[in-house]
N, C-alpha and C positions, 0 to 999 in steps of 0.2 A: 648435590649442591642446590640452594633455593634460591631461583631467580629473584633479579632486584628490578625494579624499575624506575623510569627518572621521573614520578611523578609524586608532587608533593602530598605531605600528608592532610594538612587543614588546608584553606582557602579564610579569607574575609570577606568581610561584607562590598567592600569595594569592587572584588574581583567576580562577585554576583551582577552589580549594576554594571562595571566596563562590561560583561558578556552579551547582557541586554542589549547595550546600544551598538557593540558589535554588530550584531542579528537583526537591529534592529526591531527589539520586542516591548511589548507591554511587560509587566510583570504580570496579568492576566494571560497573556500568550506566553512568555516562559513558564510559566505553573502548565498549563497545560501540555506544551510542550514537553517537560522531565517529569511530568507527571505527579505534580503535587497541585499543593490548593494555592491560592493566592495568595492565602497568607500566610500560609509556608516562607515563600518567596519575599511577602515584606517581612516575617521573623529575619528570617536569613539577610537582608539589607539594612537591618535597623541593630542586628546582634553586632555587640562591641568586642564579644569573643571570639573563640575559631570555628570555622563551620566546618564539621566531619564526615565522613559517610561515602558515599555513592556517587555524590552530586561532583564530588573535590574532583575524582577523576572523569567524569562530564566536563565539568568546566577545562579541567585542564584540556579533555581531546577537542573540545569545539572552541578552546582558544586559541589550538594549533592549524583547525582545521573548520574556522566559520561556515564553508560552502557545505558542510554535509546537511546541517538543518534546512537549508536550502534545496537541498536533492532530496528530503523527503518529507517537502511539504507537498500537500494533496493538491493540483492545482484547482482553480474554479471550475466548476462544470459550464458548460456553455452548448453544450451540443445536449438532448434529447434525450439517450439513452448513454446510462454509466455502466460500465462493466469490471468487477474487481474481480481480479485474475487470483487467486488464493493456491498457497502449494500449502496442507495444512492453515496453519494461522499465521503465516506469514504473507503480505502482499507481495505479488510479483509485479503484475502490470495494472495498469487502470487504461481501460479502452472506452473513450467518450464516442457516439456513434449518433450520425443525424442519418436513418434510415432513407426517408426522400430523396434529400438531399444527393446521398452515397456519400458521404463524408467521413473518415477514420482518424481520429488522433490517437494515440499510446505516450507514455509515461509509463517507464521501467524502471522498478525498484531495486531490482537486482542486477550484478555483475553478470551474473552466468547465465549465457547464450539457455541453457536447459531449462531455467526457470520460466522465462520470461514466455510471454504468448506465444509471439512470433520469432521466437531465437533472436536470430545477428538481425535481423530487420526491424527497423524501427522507424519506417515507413509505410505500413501495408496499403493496399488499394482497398477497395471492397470487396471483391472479387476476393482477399485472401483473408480478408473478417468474416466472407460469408463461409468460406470450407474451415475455417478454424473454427467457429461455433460449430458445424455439423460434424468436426473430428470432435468435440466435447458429448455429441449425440446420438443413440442409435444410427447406425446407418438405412438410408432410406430404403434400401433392397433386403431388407431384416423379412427372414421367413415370418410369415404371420403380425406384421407390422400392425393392421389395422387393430386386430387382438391388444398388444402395448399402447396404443395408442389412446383404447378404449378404456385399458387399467388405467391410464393416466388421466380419464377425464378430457382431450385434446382430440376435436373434432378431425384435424387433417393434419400432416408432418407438417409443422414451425419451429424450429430449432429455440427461438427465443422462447417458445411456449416451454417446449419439451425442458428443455434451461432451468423456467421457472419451476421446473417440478419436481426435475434430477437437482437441481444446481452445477449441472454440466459434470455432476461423479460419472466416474467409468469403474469398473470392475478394479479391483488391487490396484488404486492409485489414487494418490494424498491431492490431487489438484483439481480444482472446485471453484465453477464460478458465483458470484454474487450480484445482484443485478438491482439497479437503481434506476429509476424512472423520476 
């Protein structure tokens, strides 16, 4: 038997602009947002027909559900150093980090405790940013360290160095940092 759903087939133009001011968006930031151009977005507002596609069941789940655009907007950077927590091509966490300072924020993209940096914590100190980048790192008592260290170019063990050269890959595993300054 082929499932049904309760979601409608077209959408109007109307139901384009109430989504907007729902979110609170431009039509420059909705385009960007569902991933089309701008004027995609004023086609789609000025069309007197139905609008079909992809977008119909977007709009439907983020007219049920406005707060999710909201859970994955990127927040401002404001701290120093950015860190995009990546399993594959998917984002897990965004770790903003003021080194002097010892300062850690997190923004988690994901549900599941396993994706995310720091699991269930969504607090860290520094103290557990500084052993979670060195779990993304050779570890420092690595027979013949100085030797890797020398492949890599990287005068002394800095995890943020080493970061920048792995991208924090480990042996058979999809999770990989990205690093913004």
């Amino acid at each position: 038997m082929d499932k049904k759903y309760v979601i409608r087939k077209t959408i109007g133009k109307d139901d384009i602009k109430q989504l907007r001011r729902l979110l609170h968006m431009t039509q420059k930031e909705f385009a960007i947002f569902v991933g089309v151009s701008k004027r995609t977005v004023e086609h789609w507002e000025s069309l007197e027909g139905e609008i079909t596609g992809p977008i119909v069941t977007l709009v439907e789940l983020l007219s049920r559900k406005p707060e999710l655009a909201e859970k994955l907007e990127l927040p401002e950077k404001k701290l120093k150093l950015r860190l995009h927590y990546m399993y594959k091509n998917l984002l897990c966490t965004i770790i903003d980090v003021d080194e002097p300072a010892r300062k850690v924020e997190i923004r988690n993209y994901t549900d599941s405790p396993l994706y995310r940096a720091f699991g269930v914590n969504t607090e860290p100190s520094f103290e557990e940013y500084e052993a979670f980048l060195e779990s993304r790192c050779f570890p420092r008592t690595r027979d013949k360290i100085k030797l890797e260290l020398k492949r890599l170019d990287i005068p002394f063990y800095d995890p943020i160095m080493i970061i920048e050269k792995t991208e924090g890959r480990m042996a058979e595993d999809d999770f990989w940092i990205r690093l913004e300054r």
